[in-house]
N, CA, C and O of each residue as an XYZ file, in Angstrom:
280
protein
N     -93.266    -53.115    168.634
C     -92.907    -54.491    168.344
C     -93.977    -55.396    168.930
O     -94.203    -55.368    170.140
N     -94.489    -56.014    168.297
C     -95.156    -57.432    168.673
C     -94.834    -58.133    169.373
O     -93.608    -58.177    169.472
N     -95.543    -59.006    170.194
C     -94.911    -59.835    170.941
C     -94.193    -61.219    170.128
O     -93.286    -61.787    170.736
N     -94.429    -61.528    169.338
C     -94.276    -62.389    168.550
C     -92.748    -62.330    167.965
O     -91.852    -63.155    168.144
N     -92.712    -61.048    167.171
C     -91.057    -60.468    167.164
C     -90.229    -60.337    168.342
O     -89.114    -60.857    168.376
N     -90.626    -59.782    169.158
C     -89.949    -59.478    170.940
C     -89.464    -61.322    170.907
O     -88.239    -61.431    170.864
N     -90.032    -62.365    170.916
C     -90.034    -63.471    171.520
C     -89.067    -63.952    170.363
O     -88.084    -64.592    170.738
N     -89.226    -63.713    168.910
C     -87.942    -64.116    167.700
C     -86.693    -63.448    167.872
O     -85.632    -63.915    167.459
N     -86.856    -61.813    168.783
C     -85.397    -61.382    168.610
C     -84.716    -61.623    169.785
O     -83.574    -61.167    169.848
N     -85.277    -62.414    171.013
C     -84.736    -62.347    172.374
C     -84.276    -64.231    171.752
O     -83.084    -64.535    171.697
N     -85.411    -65.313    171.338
C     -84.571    -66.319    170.958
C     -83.502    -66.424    170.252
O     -82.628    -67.249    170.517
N     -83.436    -65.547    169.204
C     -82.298    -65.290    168.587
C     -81.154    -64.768    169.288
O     -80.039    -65.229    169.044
N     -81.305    -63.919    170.074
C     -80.101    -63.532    171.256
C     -79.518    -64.767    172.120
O     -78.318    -64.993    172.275
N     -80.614    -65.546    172.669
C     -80.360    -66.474    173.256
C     -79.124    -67.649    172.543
O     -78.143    -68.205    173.038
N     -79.666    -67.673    171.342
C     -79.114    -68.630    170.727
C     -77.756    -68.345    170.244
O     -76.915    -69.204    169.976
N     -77.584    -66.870    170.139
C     -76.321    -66.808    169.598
C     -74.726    -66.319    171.455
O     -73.502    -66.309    171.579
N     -76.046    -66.020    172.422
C     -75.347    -66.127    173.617
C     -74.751    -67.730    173.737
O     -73.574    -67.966    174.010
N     -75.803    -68.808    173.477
C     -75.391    -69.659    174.046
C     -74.215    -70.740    172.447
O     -73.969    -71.922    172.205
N     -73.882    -69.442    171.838
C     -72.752    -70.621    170.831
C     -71.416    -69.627    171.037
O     -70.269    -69.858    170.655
N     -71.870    -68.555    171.695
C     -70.601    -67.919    172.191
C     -69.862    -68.512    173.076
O     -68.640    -68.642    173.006
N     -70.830    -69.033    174.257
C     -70.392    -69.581    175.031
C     -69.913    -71.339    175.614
O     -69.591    -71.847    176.688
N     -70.130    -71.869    174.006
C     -69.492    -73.203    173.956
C     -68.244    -72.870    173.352
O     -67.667    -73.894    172.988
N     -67.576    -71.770    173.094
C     -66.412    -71.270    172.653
C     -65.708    -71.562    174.190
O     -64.718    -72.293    174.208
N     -66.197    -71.016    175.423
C     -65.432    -70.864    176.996
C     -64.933    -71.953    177.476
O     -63.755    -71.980    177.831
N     -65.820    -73.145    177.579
C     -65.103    -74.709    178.033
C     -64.104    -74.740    177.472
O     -63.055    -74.340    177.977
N     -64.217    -75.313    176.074
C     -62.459    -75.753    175.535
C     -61.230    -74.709    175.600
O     -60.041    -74.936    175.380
N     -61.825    -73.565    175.947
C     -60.471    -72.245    176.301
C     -59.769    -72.017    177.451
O     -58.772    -71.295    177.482
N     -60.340    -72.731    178.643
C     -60.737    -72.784    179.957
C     -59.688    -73.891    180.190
O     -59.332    -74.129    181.345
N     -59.256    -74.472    179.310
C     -58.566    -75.876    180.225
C     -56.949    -75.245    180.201
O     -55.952    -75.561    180.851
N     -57.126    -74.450    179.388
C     -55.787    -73.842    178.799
C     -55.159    -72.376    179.749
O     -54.206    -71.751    179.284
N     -55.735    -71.991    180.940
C     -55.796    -71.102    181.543
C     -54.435    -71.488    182.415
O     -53.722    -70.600    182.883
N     -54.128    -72.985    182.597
C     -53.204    -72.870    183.369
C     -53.114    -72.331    185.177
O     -52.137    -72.001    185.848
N     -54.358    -72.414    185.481
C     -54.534    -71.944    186.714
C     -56.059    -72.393    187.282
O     -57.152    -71.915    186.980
N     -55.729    -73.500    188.228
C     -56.663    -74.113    188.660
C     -57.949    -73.344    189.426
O     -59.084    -73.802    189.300
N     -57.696    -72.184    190.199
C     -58.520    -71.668    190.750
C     -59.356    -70.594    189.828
O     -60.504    -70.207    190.047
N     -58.552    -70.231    188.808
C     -59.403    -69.217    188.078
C     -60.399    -70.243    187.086
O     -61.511    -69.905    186.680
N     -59.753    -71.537    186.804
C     -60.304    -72.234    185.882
C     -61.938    -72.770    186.899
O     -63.030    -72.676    186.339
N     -61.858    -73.167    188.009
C     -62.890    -73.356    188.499
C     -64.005    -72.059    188.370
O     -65.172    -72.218    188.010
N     -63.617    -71.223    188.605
C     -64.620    -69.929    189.220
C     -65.148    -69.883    187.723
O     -66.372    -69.945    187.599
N     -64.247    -69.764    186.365
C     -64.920    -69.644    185.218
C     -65.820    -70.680    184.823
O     -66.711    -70.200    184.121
N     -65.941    -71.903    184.993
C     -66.688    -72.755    185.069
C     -67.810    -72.621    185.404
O     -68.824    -72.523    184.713
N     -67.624    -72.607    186.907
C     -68.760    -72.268    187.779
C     -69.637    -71.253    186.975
O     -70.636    -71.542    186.316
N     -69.147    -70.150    187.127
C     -69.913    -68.838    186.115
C     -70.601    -69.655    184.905
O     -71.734    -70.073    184.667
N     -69.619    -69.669    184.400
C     -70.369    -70.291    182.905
C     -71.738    -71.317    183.045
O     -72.836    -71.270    182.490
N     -71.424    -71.826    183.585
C     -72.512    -72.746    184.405
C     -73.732    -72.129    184.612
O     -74.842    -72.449    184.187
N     -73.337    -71.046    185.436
C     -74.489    -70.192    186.177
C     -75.111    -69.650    184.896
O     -76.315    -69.779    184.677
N     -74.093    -68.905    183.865
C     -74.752    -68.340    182.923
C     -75.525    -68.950    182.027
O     -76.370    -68.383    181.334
N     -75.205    -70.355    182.011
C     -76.188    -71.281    181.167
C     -77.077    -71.360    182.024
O     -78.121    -70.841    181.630
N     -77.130    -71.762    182.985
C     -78.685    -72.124    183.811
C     -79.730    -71.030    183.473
O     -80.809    -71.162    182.895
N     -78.980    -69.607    184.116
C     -79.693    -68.645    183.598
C     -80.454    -68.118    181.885
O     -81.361    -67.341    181.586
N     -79.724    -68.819    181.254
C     -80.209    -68.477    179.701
C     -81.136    -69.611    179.388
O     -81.992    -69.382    178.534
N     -81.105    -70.818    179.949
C     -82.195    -71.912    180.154
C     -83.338    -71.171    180.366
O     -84.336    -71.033    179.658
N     -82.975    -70.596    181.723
C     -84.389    -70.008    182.351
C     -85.274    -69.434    181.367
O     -86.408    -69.817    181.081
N     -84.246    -67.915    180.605
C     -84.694    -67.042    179.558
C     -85.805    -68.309    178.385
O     -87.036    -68.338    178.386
N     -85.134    -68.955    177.759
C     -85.578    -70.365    176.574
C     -86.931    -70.302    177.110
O     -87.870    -69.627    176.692
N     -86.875    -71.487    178.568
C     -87.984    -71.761    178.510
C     -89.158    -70.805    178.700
O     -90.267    -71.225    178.368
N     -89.039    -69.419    179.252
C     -90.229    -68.032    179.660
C     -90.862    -68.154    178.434
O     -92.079    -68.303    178.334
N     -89.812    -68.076    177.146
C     -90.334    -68.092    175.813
C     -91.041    -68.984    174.977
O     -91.723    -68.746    173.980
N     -90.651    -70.517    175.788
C     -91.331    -71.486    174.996
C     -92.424    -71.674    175.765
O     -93.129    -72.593    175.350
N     -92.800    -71.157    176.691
C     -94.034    -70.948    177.120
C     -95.042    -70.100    176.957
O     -96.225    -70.403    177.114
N     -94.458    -68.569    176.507
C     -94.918    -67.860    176.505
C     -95.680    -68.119    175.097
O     -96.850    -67.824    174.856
N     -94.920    -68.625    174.380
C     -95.342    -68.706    172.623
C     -96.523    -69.602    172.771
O     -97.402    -69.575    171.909
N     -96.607    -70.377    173.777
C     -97.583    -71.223    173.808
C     -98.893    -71.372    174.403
O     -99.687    -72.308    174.499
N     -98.869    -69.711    174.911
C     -99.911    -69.576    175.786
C    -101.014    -69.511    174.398
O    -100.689    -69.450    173.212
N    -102.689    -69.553    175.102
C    -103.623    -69.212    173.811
C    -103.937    -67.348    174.466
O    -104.218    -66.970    175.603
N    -103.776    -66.712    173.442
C    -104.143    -65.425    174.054
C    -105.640    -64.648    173.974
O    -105.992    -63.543    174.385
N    -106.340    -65.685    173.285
C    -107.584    -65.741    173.213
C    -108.454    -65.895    174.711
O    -108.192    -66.811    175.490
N    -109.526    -64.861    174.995
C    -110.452    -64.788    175.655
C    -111.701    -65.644    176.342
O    -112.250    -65.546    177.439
N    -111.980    -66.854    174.784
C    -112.927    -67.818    175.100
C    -112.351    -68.960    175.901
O    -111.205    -69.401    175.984
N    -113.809    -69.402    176.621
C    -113.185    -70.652    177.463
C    -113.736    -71.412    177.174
O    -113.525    -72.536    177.630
């Protein structure tokens, strides 16, 4: 695999992680239990920050020049 594909099939993962997970907020209020509802939050949270992270490696990476000349 190319890097080029590697970087289309991991954004594509990304993207479909992060519409899974606008499904969790509005399900979350409905839990009925304040302490579990926090901790899932929190997580979710974390797990977005973390899939941010993933985005941007890639929108950088796509943008490097991989060319030799200076």
């Amino acid at each position: 695999m190319e890097r080029a594909a590697a970087i289309a099939q991991i954004e594509e993962a990304c993207k479909t992680i992060s519409l899974a997970m606008m499904k969790i907020n509005p399900a979350v209020r409905h839990l009925d239990d304040a302490e579990t509802q926090n901790d899932v939050i929190k997580a979710a949270h974390q797990l977005t920050v973390e899939l941010e992270v993933i985005k941007k490696k890639m929108i950088r990476l796509k943008g490097r020049d991989d060319s030799t000349e200076l």
